[in-house]
N, C-alpha and C positions, 0 to 999 in steps of 0.2 A: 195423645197416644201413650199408652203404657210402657212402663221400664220391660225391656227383654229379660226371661231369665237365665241366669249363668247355665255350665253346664252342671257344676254344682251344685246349685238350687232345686233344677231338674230333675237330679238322682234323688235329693233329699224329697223331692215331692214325691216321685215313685214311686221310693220304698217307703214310705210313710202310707200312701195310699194303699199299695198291691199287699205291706206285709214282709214283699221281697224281692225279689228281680235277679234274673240270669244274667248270666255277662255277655251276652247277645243283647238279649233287653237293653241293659247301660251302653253298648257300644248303640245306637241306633237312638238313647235320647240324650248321652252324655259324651259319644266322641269315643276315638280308641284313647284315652288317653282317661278311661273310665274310674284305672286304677288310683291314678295323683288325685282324681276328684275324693276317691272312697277314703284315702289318708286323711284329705283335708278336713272331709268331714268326723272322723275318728279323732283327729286332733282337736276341732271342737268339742269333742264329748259324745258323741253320738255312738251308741253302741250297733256294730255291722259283724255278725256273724258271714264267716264264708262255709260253704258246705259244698265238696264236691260232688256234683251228680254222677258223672263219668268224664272219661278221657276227653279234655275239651269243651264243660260245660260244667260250670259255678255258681252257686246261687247264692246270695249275700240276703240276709235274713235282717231286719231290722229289728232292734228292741229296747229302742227309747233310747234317751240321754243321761250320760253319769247325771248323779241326784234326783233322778224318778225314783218315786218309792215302791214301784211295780218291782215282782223280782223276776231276775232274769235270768239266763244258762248263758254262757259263753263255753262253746265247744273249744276241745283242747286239740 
């Protein structure tokens, strides 16, 4: 039987896959508790854009890890 994966693992497979994900999305494969995941993975290096769509809807944008040589935009 296979190792479970976290809920952190989870988001990081998401947004690696999709590109990006709402915070609907993350609440539904990472738990309300989507936000401590999205730090942990930033504190690893993972770069996570947030972008508001509108009132009450978020979209966290992935783009690689510090020391990718891809270049990236980080919204201000």
């Amino acid at each position: 039987m296979g190792k479970a994966l976290t809920n952190t693992a989870k988001i990081l497979k998401l947004l690696k896959a999709n590109g990006s994900a709402t915070n609907r999305e993350l609440n539904t494969v990472g738990g309300f508790r989507y936000g401590a995941r999205l730090h942990e993975l930033r504190q690893e290096g993972h770069i996570i854009v947030t972008e508001r769509v509108h009132e009450g809807l978020y979209r966290f944008i992935y783009k690689g890890e510090d020391g990718d040589t891809d270049e990236y935009e980080v919204a201000a």
